[in-house]
C-alpha positions as CSV (number, residue, x, y, z in Angstrom):
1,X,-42.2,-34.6,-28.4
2,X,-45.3,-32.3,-27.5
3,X,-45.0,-28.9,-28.3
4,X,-44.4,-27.3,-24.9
5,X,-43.5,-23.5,-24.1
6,X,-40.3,-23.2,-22.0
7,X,-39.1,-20.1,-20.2
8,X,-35.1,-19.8,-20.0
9,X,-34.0,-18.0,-17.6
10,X,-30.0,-17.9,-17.1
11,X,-28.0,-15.3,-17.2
12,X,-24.8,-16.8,-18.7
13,X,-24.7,-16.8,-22.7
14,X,-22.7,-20.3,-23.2
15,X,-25.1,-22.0,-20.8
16,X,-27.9,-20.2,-22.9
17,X,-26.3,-21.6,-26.4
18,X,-26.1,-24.9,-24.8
19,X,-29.8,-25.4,-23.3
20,X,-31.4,-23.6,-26.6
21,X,-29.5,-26.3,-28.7
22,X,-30.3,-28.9,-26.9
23,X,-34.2,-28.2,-26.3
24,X,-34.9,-27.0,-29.9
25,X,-33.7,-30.9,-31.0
26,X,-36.8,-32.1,-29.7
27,X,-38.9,-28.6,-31.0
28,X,-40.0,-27.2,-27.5
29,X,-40.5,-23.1,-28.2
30,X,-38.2,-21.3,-25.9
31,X,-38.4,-18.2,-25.0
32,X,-35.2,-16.4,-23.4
33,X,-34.9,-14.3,-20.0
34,X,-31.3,-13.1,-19.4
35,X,-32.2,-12.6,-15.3
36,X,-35.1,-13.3,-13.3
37,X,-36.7,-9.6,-13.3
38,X,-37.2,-9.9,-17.1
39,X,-38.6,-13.2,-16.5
40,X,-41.1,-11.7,-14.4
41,X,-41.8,-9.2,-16.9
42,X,-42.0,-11.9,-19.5
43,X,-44.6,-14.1,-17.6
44,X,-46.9,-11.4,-17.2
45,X,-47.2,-11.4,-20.8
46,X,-47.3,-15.1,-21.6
47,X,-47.7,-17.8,-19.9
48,X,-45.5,-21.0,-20.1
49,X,-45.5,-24.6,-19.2
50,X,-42.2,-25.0,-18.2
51,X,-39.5,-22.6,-16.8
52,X,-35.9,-23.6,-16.6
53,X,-35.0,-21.1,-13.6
54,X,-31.1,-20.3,-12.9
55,X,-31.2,-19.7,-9.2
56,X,-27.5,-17.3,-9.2
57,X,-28.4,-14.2,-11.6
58,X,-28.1,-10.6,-11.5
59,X,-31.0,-7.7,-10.9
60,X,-33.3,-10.5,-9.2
61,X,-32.5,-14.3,-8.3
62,X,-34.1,-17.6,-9.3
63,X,-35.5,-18.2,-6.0
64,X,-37.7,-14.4,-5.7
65,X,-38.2,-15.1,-9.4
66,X,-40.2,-17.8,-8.3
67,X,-41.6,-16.5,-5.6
68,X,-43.2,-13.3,-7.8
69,X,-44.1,-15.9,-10.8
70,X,-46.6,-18.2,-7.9
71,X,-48.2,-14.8,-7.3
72,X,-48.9,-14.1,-10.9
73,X,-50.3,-18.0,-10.7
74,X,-52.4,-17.3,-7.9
75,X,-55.6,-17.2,-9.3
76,X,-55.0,-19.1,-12.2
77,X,-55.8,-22.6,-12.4
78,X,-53.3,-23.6,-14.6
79,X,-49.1,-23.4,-12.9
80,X,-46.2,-23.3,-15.1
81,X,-43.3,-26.3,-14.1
82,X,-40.4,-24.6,-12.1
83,X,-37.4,-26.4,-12.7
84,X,-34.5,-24.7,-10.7
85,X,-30.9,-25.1,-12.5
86,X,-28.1,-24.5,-10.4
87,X,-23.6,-25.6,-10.8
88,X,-24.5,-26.2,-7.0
89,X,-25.2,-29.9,-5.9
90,X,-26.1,-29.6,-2.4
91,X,-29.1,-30.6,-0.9
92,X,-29.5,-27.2,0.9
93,X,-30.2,-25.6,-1.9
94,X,-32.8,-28.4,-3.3
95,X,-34.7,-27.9,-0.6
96,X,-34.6,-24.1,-1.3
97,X,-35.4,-24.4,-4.8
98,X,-38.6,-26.4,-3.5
99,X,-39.6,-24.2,-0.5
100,X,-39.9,-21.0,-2.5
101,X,-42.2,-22.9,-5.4
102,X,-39.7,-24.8,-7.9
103,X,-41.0,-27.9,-8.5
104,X,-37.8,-29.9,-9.2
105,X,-33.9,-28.9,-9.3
106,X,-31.3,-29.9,-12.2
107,X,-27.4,-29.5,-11.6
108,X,-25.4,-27.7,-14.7
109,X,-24.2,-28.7,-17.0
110,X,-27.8,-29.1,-18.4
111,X,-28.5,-32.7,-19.4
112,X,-31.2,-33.3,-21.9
113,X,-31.8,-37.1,-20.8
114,X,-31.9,-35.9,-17.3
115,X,-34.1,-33.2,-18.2
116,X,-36.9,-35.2,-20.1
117,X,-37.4,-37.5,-17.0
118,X,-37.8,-34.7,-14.9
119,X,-40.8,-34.2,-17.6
120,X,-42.1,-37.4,-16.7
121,X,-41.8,-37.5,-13.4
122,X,-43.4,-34.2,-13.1
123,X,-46.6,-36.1,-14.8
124,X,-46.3,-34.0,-18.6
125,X,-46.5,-36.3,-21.5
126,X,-44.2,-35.7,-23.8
127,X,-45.8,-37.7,-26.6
């Protein structure tokens, strides 16, 4: 698979364990935020293609996480993929994910087949 930079933000340690595994099968670099003000703080200093974004975390929440990450974009012409990871299954909270700048949404337990065709679909080539 193409070498892509991923952001993970999630605040829970097995979920952590489990995504890292999965994603360094296919040898993505990952980088690790345990809450979405360190992934903030993280962007600012490098920028990455894809973020895996918990939306329920402590200190600051996937959604204003989001939000702060677009402004850091603004005037770039390159934006990282947003992809919002949440246990929660209802479409309410799709359509948050969306409205505050995620590009897609995944339900937990992460699911690596699941993942890479959100990859495709979100048009990056993973060859």
């Amino acid at each position: 698979m193409k070498n892509l930079s991923i952001l993970l933000v999630e605040d829970n340690i097995l979920n952590q364990k489990l995504i890292i595994l999965n994603l360094k099968k296919y040898g993505f670099n990952i980088d690790l935020a345990n809450n979405g003000l360190k992934a903030v703080e993280k962007f600012k200093q490098c920028k990455y293609d894809i973020v895996l974004m918990d939306i329920m975390m402590p200190k600051m929440d996937g959604f204003e996480s989001t939000k702060q990450i677009r402004k850091l974009e603004s005037k770039s012409k390159k934006k990282a993929k947003i992809i919002g990871l949440t246990a929660n299954t209802y479409e309410a909270d799709k359509e948050r994910c969306i409205a505050c700048g995620m590009d897609e949404f995944m339900t937990k337990p992460f699911d690596l087949e699941l993942f890479k065709k959100v990859l495709i679909d979100l048009g990056i080539d993973l060859e």
